[in-house]
C-alpha positions in Angstrom: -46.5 85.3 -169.2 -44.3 84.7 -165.9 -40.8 83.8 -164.9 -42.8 79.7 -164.3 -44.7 79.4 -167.4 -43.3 76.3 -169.3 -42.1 76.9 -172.8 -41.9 74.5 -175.8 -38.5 75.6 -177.8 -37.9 74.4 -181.0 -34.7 74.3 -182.8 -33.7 72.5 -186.7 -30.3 71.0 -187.5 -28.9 69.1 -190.5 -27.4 65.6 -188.9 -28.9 63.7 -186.1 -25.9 63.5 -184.0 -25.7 67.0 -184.1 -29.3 67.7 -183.1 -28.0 64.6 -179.8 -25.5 67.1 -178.7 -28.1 70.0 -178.4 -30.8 68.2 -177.0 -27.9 66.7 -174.5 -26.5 69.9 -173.9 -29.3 72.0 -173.4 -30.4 69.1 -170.6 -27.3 68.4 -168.5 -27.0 72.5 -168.3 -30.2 72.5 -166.4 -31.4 74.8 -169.3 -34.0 72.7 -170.7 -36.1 69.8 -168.3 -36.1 67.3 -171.8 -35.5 67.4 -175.5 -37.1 65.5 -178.2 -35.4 64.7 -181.8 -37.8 63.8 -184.3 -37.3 61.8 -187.0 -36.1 63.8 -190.4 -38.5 66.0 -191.5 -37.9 68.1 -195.5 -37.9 72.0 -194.6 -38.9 74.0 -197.7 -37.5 77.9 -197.0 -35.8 81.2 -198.7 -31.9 81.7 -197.9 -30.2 84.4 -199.5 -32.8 84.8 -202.3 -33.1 80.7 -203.1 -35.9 78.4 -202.1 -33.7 75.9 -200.8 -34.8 71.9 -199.1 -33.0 70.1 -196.6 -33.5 67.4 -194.8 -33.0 68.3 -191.1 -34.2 67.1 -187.4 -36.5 68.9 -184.9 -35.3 69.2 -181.4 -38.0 70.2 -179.0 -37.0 71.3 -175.4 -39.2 72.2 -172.7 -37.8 75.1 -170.1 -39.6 78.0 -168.1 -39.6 81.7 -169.7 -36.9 82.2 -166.8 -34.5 80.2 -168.3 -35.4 81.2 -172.1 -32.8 83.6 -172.9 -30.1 81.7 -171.0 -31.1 78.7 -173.4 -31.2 81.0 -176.3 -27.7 82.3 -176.0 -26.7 78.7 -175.2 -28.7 77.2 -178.8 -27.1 80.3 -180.7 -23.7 79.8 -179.1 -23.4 75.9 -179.5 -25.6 75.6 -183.2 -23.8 75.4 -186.1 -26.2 77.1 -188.5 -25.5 81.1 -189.2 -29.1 81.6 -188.4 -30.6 78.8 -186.4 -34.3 78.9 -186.5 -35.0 79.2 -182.3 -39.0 79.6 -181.6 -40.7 79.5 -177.9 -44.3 78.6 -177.2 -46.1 78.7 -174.4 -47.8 75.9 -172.7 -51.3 77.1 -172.2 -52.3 74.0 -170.3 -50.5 70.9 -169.3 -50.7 68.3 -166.6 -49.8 70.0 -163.5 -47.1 67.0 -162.5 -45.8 67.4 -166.0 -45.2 71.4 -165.4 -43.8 71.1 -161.9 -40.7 69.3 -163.5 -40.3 70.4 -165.8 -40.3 73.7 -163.5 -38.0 71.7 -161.1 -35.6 70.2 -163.4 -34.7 73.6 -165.0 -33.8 75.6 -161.6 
């Protein structure tokens, strides 16, 4: 993987206004090219020995593996989970417009 490949980050939170601010944030800081909040979705998962559910929104933001661990530090630092589930994927392929800005909006 390079400094230019284009990642897909994904980030939960519990209220949609919250997940706006992050997706905003991340954005106008040049640390992510775009965000995406999804619609609720139900997370099933273990939290200090419980199974716990919770409704909660998916925020998808596209950056470079550059500008990964300044949006990292940025997600941790702004969230307001203890533990905010943070998880980067690589594009493998994309449309080569699509990349180059997203490329150019995160420089």
């Amino acid at each position: 993987m390079t400094d230019e490949t284009v990642l897909t980050v994904l980030t939960t939170t519990d209220a949609p206004d919250r997940a706006d601010t992050l997706a905003r944030g991340a954005v106008e800081a040049r640390l992510a090219a775009c965000a995406q909040v999804s619609a609720a979705v139900t997370s099933v998962y273990r939290w200090e020995g419980a199974v716990e559910t919770a409704r909660e929104y998916q925020i998808l933001l596209k950056t470079t593996a550059a500008r990964y661990p300044e949006l990292e530090r940025w997600l941790t630092d702004h969230h307001d989970y203890d533990t905010p589930e943070i998880v980067a994927v690589p594009v493998v392929r994309g449309a080569s417009g699509y990349l180059g800005w997203v490329r150019g909006e995160t420089t």
